[in-house]
TIKEBA-625703 format. One record per residue (C-alpha): residue in one letter; residue number from 1; y, z, x. Coordinates in nm, 2 decimals. Last residue first. Layout:
 type seq      Y      Z      X
    A NUM      Y      Z      X
...
END
This chain:
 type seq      Y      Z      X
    X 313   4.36   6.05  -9.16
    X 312   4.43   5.71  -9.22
    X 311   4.11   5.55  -9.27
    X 310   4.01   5.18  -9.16
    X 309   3.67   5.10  -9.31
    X 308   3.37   4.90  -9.18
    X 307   3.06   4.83  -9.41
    X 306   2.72   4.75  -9.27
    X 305   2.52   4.45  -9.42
    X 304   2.19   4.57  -9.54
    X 303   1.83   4.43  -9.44
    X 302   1.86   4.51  -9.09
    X 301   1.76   4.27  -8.82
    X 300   2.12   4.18  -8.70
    X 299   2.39   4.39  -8.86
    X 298   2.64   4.13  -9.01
    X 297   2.97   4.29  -9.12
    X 296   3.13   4.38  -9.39
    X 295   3.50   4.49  -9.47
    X 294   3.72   4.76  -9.60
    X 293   4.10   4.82  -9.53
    X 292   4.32   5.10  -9.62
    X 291   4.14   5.40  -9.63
    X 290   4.35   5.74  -9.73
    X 289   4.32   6.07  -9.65
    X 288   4.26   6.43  -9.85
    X 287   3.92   6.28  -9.97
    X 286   3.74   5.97  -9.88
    X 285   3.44   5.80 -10.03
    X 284   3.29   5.51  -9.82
    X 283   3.01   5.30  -9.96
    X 282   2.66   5.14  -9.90
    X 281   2.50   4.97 -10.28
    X 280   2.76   4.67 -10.32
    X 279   2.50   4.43 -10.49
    X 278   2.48   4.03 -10.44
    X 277   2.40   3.98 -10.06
    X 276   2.42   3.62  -9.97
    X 275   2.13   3.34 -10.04
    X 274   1.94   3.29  -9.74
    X 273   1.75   3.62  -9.70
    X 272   1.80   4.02  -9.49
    X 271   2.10   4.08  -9.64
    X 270   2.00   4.23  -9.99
    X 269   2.23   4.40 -10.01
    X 268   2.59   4.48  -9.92
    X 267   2.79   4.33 -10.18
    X 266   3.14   4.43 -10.17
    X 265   3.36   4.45 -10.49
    X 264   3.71   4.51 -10.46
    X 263   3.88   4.55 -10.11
    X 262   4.19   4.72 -10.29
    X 261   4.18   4.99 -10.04
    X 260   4.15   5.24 -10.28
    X 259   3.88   5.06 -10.50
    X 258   3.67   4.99 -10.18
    X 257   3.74   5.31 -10.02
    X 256   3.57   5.53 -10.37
    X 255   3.81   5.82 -10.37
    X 254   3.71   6.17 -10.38
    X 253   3.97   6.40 -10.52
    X 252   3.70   6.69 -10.70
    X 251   3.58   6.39 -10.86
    X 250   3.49   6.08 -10.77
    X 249   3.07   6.13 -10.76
    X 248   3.06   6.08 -11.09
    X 247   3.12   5.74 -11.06
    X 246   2.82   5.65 -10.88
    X 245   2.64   5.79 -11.19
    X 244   2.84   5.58 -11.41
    X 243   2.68   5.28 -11.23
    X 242   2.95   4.98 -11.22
    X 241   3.05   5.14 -10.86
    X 240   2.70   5.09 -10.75
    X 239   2.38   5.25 -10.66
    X 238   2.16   5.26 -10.34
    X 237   2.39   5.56 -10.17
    X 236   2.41   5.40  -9.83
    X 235   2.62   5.56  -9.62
    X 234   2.95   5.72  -9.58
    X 233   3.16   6.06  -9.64
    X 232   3.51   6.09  -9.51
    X 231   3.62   6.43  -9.59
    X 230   4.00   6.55  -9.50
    X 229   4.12   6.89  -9.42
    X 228   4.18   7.12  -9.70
    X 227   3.97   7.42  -9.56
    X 226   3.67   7.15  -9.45
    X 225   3.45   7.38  -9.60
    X 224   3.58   7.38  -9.93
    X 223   3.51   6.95  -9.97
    X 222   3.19   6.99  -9.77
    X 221   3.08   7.23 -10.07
    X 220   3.23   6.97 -10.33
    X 219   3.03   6.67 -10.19
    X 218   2.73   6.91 -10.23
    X 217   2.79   6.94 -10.57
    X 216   2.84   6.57 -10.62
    X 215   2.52   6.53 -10.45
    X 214   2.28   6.68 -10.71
    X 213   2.24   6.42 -10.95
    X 212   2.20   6.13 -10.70
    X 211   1.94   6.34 -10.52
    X 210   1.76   6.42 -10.82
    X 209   1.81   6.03 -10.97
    X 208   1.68   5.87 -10.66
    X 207   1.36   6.08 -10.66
    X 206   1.29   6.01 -11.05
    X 205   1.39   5.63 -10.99
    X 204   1.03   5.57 -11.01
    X 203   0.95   5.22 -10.73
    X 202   1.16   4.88 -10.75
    X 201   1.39   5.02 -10.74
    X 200   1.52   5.33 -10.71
    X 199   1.59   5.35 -10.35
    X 198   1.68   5.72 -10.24
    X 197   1.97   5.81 -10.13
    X 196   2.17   5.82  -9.74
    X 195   2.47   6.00  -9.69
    X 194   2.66   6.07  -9.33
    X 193   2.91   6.34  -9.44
    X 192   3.21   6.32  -9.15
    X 191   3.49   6.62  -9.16
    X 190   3.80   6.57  -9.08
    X 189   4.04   6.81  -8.80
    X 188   4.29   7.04  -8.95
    X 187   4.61   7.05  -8.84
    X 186   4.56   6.73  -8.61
    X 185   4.67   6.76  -8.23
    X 184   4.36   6.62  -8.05
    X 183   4.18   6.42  -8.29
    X 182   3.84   6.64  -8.27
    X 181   3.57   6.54  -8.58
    X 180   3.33   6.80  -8.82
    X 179   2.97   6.73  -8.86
    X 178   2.76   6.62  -9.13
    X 177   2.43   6.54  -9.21
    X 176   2.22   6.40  -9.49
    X 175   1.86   6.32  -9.37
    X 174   1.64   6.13  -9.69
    X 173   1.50   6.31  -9.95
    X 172   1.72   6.59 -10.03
    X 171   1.68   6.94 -10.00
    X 170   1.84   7.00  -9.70
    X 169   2.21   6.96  -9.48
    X 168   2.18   6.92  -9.13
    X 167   2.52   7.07  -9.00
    X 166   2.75   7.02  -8.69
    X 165   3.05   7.24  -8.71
    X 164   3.17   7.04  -8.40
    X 163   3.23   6.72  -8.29
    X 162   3.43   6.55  -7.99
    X 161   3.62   6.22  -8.10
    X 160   3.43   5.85  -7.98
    X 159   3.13   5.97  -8.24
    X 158   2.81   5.92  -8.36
    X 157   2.68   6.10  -8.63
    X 156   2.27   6.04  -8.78
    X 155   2.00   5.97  -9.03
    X 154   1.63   5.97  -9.08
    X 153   1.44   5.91  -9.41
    X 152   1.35   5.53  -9.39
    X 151   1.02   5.54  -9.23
    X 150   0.99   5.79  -8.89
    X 149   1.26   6.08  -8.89
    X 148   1.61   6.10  -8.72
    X 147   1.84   6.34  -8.75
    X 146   2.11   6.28  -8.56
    X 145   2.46   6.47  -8.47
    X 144   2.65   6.25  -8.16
    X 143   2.93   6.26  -7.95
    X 142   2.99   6.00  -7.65
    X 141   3.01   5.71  -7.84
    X 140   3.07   5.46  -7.54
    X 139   2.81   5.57  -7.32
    X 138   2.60   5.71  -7.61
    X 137   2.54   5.33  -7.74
    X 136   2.48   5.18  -7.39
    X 135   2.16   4.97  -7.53
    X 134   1.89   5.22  -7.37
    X 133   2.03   5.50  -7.57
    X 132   2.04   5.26  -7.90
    X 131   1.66   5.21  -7.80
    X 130   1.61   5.55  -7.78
    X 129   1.78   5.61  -8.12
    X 128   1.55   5.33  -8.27
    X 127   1.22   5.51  -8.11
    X 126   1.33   5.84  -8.26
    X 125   1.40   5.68  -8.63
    X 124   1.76   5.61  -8.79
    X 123   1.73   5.50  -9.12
    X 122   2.08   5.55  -9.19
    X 121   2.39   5.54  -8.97
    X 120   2.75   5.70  -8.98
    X 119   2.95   5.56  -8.71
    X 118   3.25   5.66  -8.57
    X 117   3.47   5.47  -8.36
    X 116   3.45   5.18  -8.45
    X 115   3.52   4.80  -8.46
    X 114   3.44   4.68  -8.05
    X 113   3.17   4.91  -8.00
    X 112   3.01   4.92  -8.32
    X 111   2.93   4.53  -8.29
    X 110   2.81   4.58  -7.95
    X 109   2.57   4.84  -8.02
    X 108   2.47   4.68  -8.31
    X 107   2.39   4.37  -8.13
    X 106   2.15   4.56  -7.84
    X 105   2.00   4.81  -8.08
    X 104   1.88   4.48  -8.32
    X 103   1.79   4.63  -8.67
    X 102   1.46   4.80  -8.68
    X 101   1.51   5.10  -8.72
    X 100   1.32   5.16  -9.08
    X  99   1.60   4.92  -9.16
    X  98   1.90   5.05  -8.97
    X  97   2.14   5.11  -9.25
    X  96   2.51   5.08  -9.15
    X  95   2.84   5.27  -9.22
    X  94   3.16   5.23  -8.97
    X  93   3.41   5.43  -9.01
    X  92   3.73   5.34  -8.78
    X  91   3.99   5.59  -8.78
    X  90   4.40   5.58  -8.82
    X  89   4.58   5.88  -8.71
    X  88   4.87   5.95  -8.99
    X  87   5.11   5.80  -9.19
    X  86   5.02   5.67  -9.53
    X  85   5.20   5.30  -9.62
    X  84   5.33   5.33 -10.00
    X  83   5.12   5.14 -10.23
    X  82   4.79   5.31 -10.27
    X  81   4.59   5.18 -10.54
    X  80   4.52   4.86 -10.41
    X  79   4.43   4.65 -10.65
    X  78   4.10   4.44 -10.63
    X  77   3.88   4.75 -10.80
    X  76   4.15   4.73 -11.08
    X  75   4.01   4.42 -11.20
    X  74   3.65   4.54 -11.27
    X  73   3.70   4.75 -11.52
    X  72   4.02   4.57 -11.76
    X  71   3.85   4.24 -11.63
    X  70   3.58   4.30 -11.83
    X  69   3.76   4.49 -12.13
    X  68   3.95   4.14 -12.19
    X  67   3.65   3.96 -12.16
    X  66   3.51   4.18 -12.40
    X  65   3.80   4.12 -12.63
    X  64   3.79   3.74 -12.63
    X  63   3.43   3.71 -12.69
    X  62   3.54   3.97 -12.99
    X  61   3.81   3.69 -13.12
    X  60   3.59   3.40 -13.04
    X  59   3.31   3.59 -13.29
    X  58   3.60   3.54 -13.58
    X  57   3.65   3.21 -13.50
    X  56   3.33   3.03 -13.46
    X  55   3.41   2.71 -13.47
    X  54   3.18   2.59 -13.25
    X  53   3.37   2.51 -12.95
    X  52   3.58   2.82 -12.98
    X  51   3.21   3.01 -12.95
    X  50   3.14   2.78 -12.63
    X  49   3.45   2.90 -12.47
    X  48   3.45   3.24 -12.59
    X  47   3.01   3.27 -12.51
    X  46   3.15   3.21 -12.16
    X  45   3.44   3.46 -12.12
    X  44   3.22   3.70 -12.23
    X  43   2.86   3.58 -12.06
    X  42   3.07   3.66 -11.69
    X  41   3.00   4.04 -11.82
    X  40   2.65   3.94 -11.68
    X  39   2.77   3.91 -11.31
    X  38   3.02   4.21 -11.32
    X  37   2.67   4.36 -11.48
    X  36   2.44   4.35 -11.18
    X  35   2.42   4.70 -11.11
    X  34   2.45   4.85 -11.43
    X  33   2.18   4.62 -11.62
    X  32   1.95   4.73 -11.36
    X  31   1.99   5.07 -11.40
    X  30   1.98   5.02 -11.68
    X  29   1.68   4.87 -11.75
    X  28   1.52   5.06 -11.45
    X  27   1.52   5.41 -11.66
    X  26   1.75   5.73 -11.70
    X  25   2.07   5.55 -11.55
    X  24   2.30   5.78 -11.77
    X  23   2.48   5.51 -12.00
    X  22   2.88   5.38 -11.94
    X  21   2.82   5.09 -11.70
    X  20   2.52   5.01 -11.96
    X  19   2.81   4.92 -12.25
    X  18   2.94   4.67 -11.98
    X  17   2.65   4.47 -11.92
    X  16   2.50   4.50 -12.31
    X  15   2.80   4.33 -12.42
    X  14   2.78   4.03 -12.16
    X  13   2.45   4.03 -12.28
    X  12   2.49   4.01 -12.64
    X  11   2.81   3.73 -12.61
    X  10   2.60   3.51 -12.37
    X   9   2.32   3.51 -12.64
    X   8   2.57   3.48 -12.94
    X   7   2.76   3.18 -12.75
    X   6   2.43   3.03 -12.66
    X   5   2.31   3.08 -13.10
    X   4   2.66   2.94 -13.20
    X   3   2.66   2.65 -12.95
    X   2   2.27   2.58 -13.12
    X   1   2.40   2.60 -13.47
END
């Protein structure tokens, strides 16, 4: 009795992690569930083992077919989905959240320096993009759109390419903006959405869900603006890819760059304590182009790890 009741435990949650991929995140239980369910979908293949153990034949067989549907969601994330080799001008985007700007100007500028060449950051505040000055950051990233605001709300576009069409874009709670990129003999030149959500935990989600709920139209209206160009649009959006309302955001031919790159499953946050980040909450959708690698990398005194991404535009 005891294996039965672990396996039915494991079995329940490992359940209740995949069916919450699939709910509206209306409340912190799922959205809590949502985020951390490619750990709790590990209960399938667990409560299997220990069902088998005890006999249990007919629950082995669901165990069995949750695991199945487990790595049927999160497997694909590891696949590339684009085999044949684009050809194009490859980019370096280069996402990172500040911390209330506080990370280290001197180390950031360095790290952006030598893996991008554009960078979409969050939580940018006037005494952090003065410090960034001070650090050499405009010397090198000659181009810039900011908005930055004290706390968490502020944003901002720098740029190695020459930018244009420059737009602040209102009514959400933190700074989005957005500006369009120069590569010299391109068609049509890219646009850049810097993003930047909401946390919605631990405080209401109402904010995060407003902003969340609205984007996707606003994804669209950079998506006709740019006349068929490409969109790369980064930042920290403080939800997942196992969040249905992350998913939402893929239509209209955006492309989450960890699943089309085949870099799988990121974690991003919390980066600021021993153990290692354990959520993938900052992203890079592209539309119209293609990114082909993803990492992360360190950004000192920030409590996010920033995400680099190789797009062929």
């Amino acid at each position: 009795m005891p294996k039965t009741a672990i396996g039915l435990v494991a079995l329940a949650i490992a359940c209740w992690a995949l069916a919450s991929r699939y709910l509206p995140v209306t409340n912190h239980l799922v959205l809590l569930s949502a985020a951390l369910s490619p750990y709790l979908m590990v209960g399938a293949p667990v409560a299997a083992i220990v069902l088998l153990l005890a006999g249990r034949w007919w629950l082995v067989t669901i165990a069995v077919a949750s695991t199945a549907a487990m790595l049927a969601v999160e497997l694909p994330l590891y696949l590339s989905s684009d085999t044949a080799q684009p050809d194009g001008i490859t980019i370096r985007v280069m996402t990172a959240n500040l911390r209330l700007g506080l990370a280290d100007a001197g180390q950031f500028v360095k790290s952006a320096d030598a893996q991008a060449d554009i960078l979409a950051v969050q939580e940018l505040t006037p005494r952090e993009v003065a410090r960034l000055n001070d650090a050499g950051l405009d010397a090198t990233f000659r181009y810039r759109w900011l908005d930055p605001r004290p706390g968490a709300s502020g944003g901002g576009l720098w740029s190695r390419f020459p930018t244009y069409d420059n737009k602040r874009i209102g009514g959400y709670t933190m700074a989005l903006v957005s500006g369009r990129i120069r590569l010299g003999d391109r068609a049509i030149d890219p646009t850049v959405l810097v993003m930047h959500l909401p946390g919605p935990w631990p405080q209401p989600i109402d904010d995060w869900r407003r902003d969340i709920t609205r984007l996707p139209a606003t994804l669209d209206e950079t998506a006709a603006a740019a006349s068929g160009g490409a969109v790369i649009a980064a930042g920290d959006l403080n939800s997942t890819s196992d969040m249905r309302t992350f998913r939402a955001l893929l239509g209209s031919g955006y492309r989450d760059a960890a699943e089309q790159s085949g870099a799988g499953i990121k974690p991003t946050f919390p980066a600021d304590w021993p153990p290692p980040p354990f959520v993938a909450i900052d992203h890079v959708l592209t539309r119209n182009c293609t990114a082909t690698s993803l990492r992360t990398v360190t950004i000192p005194g920030s409590d996010h790890l920033g995400v680099v991404v190789s797009v062929v535009v």
